[in-house]
C-alpha positions, -999 to 999 in steps of 0.1 A, spaced: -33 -58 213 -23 -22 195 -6 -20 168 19 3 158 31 -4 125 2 -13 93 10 -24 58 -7 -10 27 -10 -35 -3 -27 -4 -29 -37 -19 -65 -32 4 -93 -28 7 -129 13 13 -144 8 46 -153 -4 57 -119 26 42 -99 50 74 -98 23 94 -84 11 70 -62 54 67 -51 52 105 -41 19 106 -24 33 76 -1 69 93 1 52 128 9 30 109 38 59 97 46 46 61 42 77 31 37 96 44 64 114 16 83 142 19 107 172 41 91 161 37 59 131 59 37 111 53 6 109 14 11 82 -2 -9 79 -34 -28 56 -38 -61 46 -67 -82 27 -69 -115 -8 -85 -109 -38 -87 -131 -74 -72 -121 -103 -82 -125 -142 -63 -120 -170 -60 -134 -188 -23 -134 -223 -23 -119 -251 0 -130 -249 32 -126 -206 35 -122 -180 54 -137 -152 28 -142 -118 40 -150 -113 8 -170 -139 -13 -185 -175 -11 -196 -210 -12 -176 -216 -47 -165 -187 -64 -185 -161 -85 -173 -127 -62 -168 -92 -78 -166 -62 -54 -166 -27 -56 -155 -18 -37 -124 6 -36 -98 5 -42 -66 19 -23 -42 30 -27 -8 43 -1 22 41 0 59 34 31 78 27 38 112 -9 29 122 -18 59 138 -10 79 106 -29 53 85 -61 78 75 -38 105 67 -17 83 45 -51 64 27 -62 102 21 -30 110 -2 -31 73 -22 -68 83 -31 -62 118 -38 -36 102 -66 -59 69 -74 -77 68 -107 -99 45 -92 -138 54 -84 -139 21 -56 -95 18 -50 -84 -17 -38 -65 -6 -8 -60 -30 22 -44 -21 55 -32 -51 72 -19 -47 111 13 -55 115 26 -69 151 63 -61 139 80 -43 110 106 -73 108 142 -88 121 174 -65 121 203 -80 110 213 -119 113 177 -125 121 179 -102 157 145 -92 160 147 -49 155 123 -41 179 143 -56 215 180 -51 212 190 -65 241 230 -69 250 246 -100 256 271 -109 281 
């Protein structure tokens, strides 16, 4: 099964988010149906610990880090999924980014629960 559509859940610190908003609008990433710029975000906290020989943004060599971030979430279409990853890390303050891309068999239901992708007429 191909799939056309992939969701992007990135994890980044606050003060990153407006950049990270642009690079996503820019790749034109959260674009769904009629509508543009569509993302969701929730606070989360992180937590890592640096191994030898990193260069953490946050924390010290092999200590415990916890930080809040936020997580946030965008679909884009799967073939334009690299392109899209290499803006978020061109903006990431991250040396090793949590960034997941997760398939998506649908982009979700129209209206009144019709499902978007087969509008079909009734009698």
């Amino acid at each position: 099964m191909e799939f056309e559509y992939c969701k992007l859940e990135i994890f980044i610190p606050e003060s990153h988010f407006p950049a990270l908003c642009q690079a996503l609008w820019e790749a034109d990433a959260g674009h769904i149906g009629g509508y543009d710029r569509c993302l969701s975000y929730s606070r989360v906290t992180g937590c890592w610990r640096p191994l030898e020989g990193t260069s953490p943004y946050l924390g010290r060599e092999g200590e415990v880090c916890r930080a809040p971030e936020l997580k946030v979430e965008a679909v884009c279409p799967a073939r334009e999924a690299d392109r899209v990853l290499a803006a978020v890390k061109r903006v990431h303050p991250y040396e090793e980014p949590v960034i997941n891309v997760i398939p998506l068999w649908r982009t979700g239901l129209g209206r009144a629960g019709e499902d978007s992708q087969s509008k079909e007429e009734t009698p």
